[in-house]
C-alpha positions as CSV (number, residue, x, y, z in Angstrom):
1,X,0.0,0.0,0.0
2,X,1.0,3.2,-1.0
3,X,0.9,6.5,0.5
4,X,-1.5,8.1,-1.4
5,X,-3.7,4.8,-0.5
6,X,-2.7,5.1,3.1
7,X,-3.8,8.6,3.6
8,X,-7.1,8.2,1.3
9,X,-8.0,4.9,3.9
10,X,-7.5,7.3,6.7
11,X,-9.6,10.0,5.0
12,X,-12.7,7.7,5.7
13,X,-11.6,6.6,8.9
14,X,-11.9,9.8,9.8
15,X,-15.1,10.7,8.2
16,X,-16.5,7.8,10.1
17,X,-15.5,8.4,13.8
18,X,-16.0,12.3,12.6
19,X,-19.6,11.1,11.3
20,X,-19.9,9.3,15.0
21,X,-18.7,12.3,17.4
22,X,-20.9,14.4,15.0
23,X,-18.3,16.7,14.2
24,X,-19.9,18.2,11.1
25,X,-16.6,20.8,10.3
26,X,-14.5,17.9,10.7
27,X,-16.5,15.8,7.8
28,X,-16.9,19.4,5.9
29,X,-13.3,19.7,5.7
30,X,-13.0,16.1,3.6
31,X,-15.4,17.5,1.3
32,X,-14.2,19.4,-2.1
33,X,-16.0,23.0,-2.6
34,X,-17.0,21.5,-6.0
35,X,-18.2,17.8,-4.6
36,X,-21.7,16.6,-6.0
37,X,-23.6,14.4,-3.7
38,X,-26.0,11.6,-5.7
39,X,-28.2,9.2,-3.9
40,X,-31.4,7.8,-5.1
41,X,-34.6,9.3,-5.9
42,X,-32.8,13.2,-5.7
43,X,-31.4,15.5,-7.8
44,X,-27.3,15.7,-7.3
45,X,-26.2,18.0,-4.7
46,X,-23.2,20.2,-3.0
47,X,-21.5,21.0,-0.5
48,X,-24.2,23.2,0.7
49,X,-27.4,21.1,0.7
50,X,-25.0,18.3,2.3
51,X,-24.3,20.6,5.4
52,X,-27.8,21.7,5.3
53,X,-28.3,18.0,6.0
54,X,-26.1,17.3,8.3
55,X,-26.9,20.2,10.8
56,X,-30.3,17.7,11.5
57,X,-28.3,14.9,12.3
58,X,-27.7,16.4,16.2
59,X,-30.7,14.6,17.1
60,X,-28.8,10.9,16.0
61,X,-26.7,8.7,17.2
62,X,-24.8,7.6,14.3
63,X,-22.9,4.1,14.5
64,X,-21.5,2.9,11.4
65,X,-18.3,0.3,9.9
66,X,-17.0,1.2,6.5
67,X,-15.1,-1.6,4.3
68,X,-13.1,-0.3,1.2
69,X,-13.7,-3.2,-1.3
70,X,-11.8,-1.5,-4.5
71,X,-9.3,1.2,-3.9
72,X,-7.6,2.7,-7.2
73,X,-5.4,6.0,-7.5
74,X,-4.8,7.5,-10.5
75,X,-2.5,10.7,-10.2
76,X,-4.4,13.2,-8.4
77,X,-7.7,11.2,-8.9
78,X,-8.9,7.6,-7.0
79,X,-11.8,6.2,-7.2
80,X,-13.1,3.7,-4.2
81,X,-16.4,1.4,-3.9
82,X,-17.0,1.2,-0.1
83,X,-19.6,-1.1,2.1
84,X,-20.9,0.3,4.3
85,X,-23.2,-0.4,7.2
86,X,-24.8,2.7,9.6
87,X,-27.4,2.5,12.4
88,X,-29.2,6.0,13.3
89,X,-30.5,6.2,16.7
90,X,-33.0,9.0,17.3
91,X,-33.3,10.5,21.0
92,X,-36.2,8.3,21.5
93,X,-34.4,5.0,20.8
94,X,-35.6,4.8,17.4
95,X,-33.0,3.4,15.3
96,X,-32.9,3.2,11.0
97,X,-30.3,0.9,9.9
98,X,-29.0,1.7,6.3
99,X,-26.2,-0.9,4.2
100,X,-25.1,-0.7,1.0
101,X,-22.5,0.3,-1.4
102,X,-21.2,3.8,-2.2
103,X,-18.5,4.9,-5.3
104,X,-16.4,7.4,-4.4
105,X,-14.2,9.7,-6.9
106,X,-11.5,11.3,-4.7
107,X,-8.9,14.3,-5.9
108,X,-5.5,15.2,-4.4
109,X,-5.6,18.9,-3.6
110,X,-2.6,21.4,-3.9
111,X,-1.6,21.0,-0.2
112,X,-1.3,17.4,-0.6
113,X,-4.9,16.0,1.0
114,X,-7.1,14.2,-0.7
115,X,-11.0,15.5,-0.4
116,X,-14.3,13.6,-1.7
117,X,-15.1,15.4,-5.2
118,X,-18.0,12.8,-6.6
119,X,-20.0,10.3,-4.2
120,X,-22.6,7.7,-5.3
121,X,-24.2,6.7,-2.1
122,X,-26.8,3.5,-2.5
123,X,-27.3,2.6,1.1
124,X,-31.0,1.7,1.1
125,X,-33.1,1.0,4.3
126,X,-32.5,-2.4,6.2
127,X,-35.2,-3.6,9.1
């Protein structure tokens, strides 16, 4: 394993325990300006609209496990499909589960860190 790989595998260590503390700048700051956001049934979206969205998460609990199943870097790009399994608990002990598979584009900025530019996300609902 490479550097590059090294530091993108941290990237969503990080965005997972950040995801978990609900540190929302934290999981921002992996996040190009330019990203675009596509899960199903909704029009793509940014940056914007996915802090928008995370600002209602403080009322969750968010558990989750993350397995990198491809991992390719090319340059400054890398692309990874991820597993990933997430269980949000609402302050009433209601809890959604959510698995599935996301595809992630990745680009090296100028200062060297990699941010998510292009995410797929198709977790879907589990019972």
């Amino acid at each position: 394993m490479n550097e590059d790989e090294r530091a993108i595998r941290a990237l969503i260590e990080n965005w997972m325990a950040a995801t978990k503390a609900g540190d929302v700048e934290a999981v921002l700051d992996l996040i190009a300006d330019d990203v675009v956001f596509m899960v199903p049934g909704a029009e793509p979206f940014g940056k914007q609209a996915f802090a928008a969205a995370l600002a209602g998460l403080g009322q969750f609990t968010i558990e989750g496990r993350s397995e990198i199943r491809e991992l390719q870097v090319v340059g400054d790009f890398a692309w990874l499909r991820n597993h990933i399994e997430m269980t949000a608990t609402s302050t009433d002990g209601k809890a959604v589960r959510r698995s599935g598979y996301t595809l992630t584009i990745l680009r090296k900025q100028a200062d060297g860190r990699w941010q998510l530019a292009r995410d797929a996300n198709l977790l879907t609902e589990r019972p």
